[in-house]
C-alpha positions as CSV (number, residue, x, y, z in Angstrom):
1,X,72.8,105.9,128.8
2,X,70.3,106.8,126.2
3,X,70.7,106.4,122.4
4,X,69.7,109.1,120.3
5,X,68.2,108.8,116.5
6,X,67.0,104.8,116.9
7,X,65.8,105.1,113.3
8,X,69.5,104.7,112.2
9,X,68.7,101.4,113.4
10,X,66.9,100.5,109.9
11,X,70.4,100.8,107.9
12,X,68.8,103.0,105.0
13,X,70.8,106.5,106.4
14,X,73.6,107.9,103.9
15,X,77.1,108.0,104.6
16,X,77.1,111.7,106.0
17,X,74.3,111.2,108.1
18,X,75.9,108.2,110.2
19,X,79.0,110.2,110.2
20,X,76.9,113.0,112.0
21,X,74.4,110.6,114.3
22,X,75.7,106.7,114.5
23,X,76.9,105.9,118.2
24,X,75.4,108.7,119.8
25,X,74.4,108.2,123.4
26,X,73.4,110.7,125.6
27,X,73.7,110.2,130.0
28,X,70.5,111.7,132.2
29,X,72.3,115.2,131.9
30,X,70.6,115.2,128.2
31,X,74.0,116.3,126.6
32,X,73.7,117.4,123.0
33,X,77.5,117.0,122.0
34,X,79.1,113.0,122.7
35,X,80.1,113.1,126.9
36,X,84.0,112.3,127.5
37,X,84.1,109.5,130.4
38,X,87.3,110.1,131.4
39,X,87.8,107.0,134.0
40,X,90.3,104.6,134.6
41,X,87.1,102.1,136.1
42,X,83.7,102.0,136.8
43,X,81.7,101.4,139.6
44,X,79.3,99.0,141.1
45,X,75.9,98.7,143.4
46,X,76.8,95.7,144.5
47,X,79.4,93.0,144.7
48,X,77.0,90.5,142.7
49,X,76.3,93.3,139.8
50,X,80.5,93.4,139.9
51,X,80.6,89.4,139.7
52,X,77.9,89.9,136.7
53,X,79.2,92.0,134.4
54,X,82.9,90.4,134.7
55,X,80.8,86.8,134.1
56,X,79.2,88.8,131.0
57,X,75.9,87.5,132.6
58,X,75.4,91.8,132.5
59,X,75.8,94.2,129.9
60,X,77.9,97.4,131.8
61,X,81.3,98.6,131.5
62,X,84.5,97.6,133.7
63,X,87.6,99.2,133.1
64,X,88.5,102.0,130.4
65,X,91.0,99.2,129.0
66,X,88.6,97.4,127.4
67,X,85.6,99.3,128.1
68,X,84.7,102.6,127.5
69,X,81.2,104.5,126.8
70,X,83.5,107.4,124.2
71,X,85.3,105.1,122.9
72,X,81.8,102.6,122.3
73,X,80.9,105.2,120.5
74,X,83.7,106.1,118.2
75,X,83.6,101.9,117.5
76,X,79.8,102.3,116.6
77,X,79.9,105.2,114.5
78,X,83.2,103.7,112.4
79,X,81.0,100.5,112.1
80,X,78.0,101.5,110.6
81,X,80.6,103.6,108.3
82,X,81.8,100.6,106.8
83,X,79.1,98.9,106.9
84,X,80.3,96.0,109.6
85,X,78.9,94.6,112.4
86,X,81.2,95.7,115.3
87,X,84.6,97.9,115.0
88,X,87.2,97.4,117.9
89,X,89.1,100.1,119.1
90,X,93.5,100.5,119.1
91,X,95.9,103.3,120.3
92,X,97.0,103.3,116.9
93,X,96.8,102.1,113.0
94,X,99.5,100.1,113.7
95,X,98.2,98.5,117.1
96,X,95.2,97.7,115.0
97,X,97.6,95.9,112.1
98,X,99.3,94.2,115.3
99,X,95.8,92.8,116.9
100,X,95.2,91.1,113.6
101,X,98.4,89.7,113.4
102,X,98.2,88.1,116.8
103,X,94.9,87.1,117.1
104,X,94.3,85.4,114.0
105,X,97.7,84.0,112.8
106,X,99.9,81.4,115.4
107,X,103.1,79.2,115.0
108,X,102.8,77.4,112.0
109,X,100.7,79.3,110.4
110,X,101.5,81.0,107.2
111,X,100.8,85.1,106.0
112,X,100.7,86.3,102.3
113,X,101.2,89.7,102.6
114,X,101.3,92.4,99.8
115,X,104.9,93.9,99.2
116,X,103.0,97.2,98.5
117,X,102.1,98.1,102.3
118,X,102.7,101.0,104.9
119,X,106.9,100.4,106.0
120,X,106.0,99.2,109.7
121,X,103.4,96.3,108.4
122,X,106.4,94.8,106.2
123,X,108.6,95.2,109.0
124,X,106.3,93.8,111.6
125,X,105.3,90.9,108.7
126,X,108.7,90.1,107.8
127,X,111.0,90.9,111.4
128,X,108.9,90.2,114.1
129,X,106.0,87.1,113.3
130,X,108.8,84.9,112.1
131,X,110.6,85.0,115.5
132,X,107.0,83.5,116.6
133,X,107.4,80.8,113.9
134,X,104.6,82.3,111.4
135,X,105.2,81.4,108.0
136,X,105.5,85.1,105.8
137,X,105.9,85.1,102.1
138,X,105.0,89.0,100.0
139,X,103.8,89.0,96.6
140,X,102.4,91.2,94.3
141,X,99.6,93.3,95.2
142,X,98.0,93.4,91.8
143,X,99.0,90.1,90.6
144,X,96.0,87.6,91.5
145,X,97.9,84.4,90.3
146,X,100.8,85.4,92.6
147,X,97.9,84.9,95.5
148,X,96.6,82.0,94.4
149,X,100.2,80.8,93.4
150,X,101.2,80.9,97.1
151,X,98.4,79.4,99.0
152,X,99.4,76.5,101.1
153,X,97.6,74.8,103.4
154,X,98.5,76.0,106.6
155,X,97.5,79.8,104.9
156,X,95.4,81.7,107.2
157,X,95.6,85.7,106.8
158,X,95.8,87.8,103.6
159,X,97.1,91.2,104.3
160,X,96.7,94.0,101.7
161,X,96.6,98.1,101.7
162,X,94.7,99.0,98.4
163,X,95.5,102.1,97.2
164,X,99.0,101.0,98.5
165,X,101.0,103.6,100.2
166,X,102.9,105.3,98.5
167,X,102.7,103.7,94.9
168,X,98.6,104.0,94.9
169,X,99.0,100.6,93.2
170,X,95.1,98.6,93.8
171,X,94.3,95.2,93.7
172,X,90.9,94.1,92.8
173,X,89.6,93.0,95.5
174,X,86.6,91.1,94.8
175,X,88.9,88.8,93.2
176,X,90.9,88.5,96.0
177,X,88.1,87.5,98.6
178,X,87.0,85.2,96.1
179,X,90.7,83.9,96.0
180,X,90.4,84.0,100.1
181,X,87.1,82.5,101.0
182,X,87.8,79.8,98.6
183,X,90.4,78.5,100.5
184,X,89.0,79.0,103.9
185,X,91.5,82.4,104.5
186,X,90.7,85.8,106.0
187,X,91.3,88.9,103.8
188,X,91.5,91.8,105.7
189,X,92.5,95.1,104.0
190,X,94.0,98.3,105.3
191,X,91.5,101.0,104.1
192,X,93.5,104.4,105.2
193,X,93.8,106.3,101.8
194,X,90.0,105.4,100.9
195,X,88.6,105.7,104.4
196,X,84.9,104.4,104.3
197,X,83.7,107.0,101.9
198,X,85.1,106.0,99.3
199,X,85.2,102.1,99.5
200,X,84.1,99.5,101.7
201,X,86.3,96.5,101.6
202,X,83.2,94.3,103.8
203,X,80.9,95.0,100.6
204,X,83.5,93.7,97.9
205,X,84.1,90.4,100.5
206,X,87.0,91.1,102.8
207,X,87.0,89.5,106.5
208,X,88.3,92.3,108.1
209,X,89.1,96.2,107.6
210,X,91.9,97.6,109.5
211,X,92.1,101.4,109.6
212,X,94.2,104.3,111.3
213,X,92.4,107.2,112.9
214,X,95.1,109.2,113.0
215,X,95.2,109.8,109.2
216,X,91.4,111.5,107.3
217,X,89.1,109.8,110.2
218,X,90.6,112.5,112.9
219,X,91.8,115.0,109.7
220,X,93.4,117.4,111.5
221,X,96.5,115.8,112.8
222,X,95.9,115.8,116.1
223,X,95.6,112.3,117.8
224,X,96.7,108.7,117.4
225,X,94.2,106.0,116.9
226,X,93.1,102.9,114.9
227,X,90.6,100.3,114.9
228,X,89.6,96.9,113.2
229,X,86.2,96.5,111.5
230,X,84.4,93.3,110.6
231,X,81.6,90.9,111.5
232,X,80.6,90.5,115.3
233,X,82.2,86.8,115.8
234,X,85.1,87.1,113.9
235,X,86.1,90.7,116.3
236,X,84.6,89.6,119.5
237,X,85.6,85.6,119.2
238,X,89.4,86.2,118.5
239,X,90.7,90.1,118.6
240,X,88.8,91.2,121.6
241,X,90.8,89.1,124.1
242,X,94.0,89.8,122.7
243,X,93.0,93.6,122.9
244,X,91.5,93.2,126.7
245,X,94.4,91.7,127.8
246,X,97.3,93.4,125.7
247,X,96.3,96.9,126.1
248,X,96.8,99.2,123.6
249,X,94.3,101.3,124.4
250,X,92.5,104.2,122.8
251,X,92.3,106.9,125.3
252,X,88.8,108.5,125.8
253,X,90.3,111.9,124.9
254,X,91.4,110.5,121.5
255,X,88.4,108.8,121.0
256,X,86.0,112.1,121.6
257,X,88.7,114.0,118.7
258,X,88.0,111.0,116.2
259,X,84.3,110.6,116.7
260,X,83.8,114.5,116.2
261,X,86.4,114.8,113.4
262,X,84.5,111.8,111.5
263,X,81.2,114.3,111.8
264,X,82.6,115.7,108.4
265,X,84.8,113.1,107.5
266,X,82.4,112.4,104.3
267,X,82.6,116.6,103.6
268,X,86.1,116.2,103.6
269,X,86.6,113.4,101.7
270,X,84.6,115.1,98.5
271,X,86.8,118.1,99.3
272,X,90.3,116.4,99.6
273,X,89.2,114.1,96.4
274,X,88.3,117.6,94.7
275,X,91.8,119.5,94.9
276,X,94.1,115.7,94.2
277,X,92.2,115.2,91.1
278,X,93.1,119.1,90.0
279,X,96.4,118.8,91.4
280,X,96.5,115.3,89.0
281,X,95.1,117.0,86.2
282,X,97.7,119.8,86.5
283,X,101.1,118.0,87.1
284,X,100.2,115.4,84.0
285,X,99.6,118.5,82.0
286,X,102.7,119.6,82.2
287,X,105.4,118.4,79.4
288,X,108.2,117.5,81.6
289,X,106.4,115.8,84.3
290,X,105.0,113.0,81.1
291,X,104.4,109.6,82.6
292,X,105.7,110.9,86.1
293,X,102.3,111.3,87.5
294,X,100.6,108.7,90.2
295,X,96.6,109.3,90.7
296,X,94.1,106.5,90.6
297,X,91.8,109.2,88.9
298,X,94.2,109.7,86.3
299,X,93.2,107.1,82.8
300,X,96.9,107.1,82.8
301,X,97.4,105.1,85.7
302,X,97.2,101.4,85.0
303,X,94.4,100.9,87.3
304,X,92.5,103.4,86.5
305,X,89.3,101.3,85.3
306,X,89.7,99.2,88.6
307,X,89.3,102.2,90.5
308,X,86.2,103.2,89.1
309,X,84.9,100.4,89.5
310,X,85.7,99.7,93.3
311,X,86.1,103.1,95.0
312,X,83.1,105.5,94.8
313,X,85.8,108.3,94.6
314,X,89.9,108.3,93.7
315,X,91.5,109.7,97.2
316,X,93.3,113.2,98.4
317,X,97.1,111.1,97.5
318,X,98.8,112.0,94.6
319,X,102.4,110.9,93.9
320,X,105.3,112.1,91.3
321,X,108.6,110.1,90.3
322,X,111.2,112.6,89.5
323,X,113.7,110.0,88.8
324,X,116.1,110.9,91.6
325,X,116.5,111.5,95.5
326,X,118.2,114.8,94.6
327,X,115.8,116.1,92.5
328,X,112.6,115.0,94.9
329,X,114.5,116.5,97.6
330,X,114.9,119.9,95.7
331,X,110.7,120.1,94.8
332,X,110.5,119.0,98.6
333,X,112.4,121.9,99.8
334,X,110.9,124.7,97.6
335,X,107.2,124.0,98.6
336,X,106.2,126.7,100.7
337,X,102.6,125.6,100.9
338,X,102.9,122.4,101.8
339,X,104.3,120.7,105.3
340,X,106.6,118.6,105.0
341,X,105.7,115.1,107.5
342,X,105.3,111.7,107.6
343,X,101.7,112.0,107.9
344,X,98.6,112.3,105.8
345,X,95.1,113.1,105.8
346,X,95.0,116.1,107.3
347,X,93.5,119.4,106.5
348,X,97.0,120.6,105.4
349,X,98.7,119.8,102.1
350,X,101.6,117.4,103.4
351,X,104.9,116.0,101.1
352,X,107.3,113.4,102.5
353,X,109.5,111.4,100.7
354,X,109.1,107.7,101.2
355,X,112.2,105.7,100.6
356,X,114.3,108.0,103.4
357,X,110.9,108.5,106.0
358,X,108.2,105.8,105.8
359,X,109.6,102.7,103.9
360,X,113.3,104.2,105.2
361,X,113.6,101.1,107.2
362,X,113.6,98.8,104.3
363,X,116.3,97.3,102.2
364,X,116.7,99.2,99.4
365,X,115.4,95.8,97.3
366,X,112.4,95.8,99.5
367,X,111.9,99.3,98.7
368,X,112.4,98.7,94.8
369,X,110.6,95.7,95.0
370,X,107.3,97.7,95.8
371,X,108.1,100.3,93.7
372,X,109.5,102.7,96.3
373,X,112.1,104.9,94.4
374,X,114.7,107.2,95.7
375,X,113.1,109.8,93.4
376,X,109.2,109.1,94.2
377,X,107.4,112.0,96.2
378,X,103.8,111.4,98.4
379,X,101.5,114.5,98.0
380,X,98.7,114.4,100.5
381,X,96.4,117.0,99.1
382,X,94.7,119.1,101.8
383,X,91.6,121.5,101.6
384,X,93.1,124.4,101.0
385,X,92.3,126.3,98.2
386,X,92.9,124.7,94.6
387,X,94.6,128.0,93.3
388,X,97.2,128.3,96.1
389,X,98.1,124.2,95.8
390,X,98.7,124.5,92.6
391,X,100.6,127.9,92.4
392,X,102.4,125.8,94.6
393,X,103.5,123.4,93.1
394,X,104.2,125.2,90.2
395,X,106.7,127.6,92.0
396,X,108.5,124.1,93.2
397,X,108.6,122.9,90.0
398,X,111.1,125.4,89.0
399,X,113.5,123.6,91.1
400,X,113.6,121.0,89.0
């Protein structure tokens, strides 16, 4: 293999031109799109080059597992987007939210977990680790002497999604890595509704970023995939053996999709950012949407400063509270525009409604306890044109 554009190598490129050249290798064949090594294994010359590269006495890849040249590269080129050392590789966000669970946390060990995350980390959190004797307590995302209040001493993880889904609630999270390395505890932050254009939890002191590529990294809905980000010891020394001998693999396929869909993943972002801030602008416009309106971009929201401060842009999620299930169901149904899903970052305007899809799991005081009503409705603003979102919308509204 052959890398292309070695004077990436000197760290000075922009965001959109790692998204377009980082972890690009090219075979003998002098291929000028990424190759798709679709392999179960690889071969050997000899039986001592196969004893060597298991030993790790030679660099070279094994088994697609654990090793694989497309999927390498999608792990380079999500790296040098967030600015970390070395990414890892997961079938899914949620495998990736797993590894870190497992390979840094064991019996006796105690997680603080934000109550404002996706509805399977609470549920893995709080219904699975405990039957492995971890410790688990939530707290407040935005509350940093709720952190600090439940340190103990056997603490070893923070785990936080910041903007939360769905309540786009932030923590600052500076403070928090301060609070964390301070007491000799990893942070490590789920960055899906940001993605690594718009902030970079490494920079701000975080341990680890978590990320699932099936949301704006892919952004077009078409594959599962996930991946953690962080410093080369911290990945290699602890979640890479709990990945190599787990499994939950990202297929090469899924990897080629993801590393050509994050080509104009910081194109996108602009663009998605673009059409949530007019959608934002329009729905708090409106007289009988007052105070209703979620959008980091918004001064209204209580955050807002925060968010300019830490993310370079505000995100394509906006969210409305219409004060009941009956009447978020009713906007839900009239959209026209908009798909109806579970998922987000795609090219399409999507709309679920949390408390019955995503968080539906929950207790209903779980749910309230993070803010997840029975009227609250997740916008995921796609690239379509501004006019016809908001023409949109304002046909659903009528429903209301």
């Amino acid at each position: 293999m052959m890398k292309k554009n070695k004077w990436l190598d000197d760290g000075n490129a922009g965001q959109a031109t790692r998204a377009l050249h980082s972890g690009e290798m090219a075979t003998d064949a002098r291929e000028n799109s990424p190759a798709m090594f679709v392999t179960s294994s690889f071969v050997f010359t000899s039986a001592a080059q196969a004893k060597a590269v298991f030993a790790e006495e030679e660099s070279g890849n094994i088994y697609s597992r654990f090793t694989n040249p497309t999927v390498a590269a999608f792990e380079e080129r999500l790296a040098a987007l967030e600015g970390g050392e070395r990414a890892l590789a997961t079938a899914s966000g949620m495998a990736a939210i797993h590894a870190i669970f497992f390979s840094f946390l064991a019996a006796g060990d105690h997680l603080v977990v934000s109550r404002s995350v996706f509805g399977s980390t609470t549920n893995i959190a709080t219904g699975i680790l405990p039957r492995f004797g971890i410790q688990v307590d939530q707290v407040p995302l935005a509350d940093p002497e709720a952190w600090r209040r439940a340190v103990r001493p056997n603490t070893r993880l923070f785990m936080v999604e910041t903007p939360a889904n769905p309540t786009l609630e932030m923590v600052d999270l500076a403070e928090l890595a301060a609070i964390a390395r301070g007491n000799n505890i990893l942070l490590a932050v789920d960055n899906v509704f940001s993605t690594p254009c718009l902030q970079q939890p490494l920079k701000l002191g975080a341990h680890l970023v978590a990320h699932s590529g099936t949301k704006y990294l892919d952004g077009q809905g078409r594959v599962l995939g996930g991946a953690v980000v962080g410093s080369r010891s911290l990945l290699m020394g602890s979640l890479y053996p709990f990945l190599r001998n787990t499994g939950p693999t990202l297929s090469p396929f899924n990897a080629w999709v993801l590393l050509k869909g994050m080509e104009t993943l910081p194109l996108r972002m602009d663009k998605h950012c673009e059409n949530a801030e007019a959608v934002a602008r329009y729905l708090e416009s409106r007289p009988e949407l007052a105070g209703a309106v979620r959008y980091p971009g918004l001064a209204s929201h209580p955050q807002h400063e925060l968010a300019k401060r830490q993310m370079r842009r505000f995100g394509g999620v906006v969210c409305l509270e219409l004060g009941s299930r009956e009447r978020a169901w009713a906007f839900i149904d009239r959209l026209r525009l908009a798909t109806i899903t579970a998922n987000l970052g795609d090219s399409r305007t999507l709309v679920t409604h949390p408390a019955t899809t995503t968080h539906g799991k929950l207790s209903e005081e779980a749910r309230l306890a993070a803010g997840i009503t029975q009227g609250l409705v997740r916008l995921s603003i796609g690239l379509e044109d501004s006019a016809d979102i908001l023409a949109d919308l304002d046909q659903a509204l009528v429903a209301l």
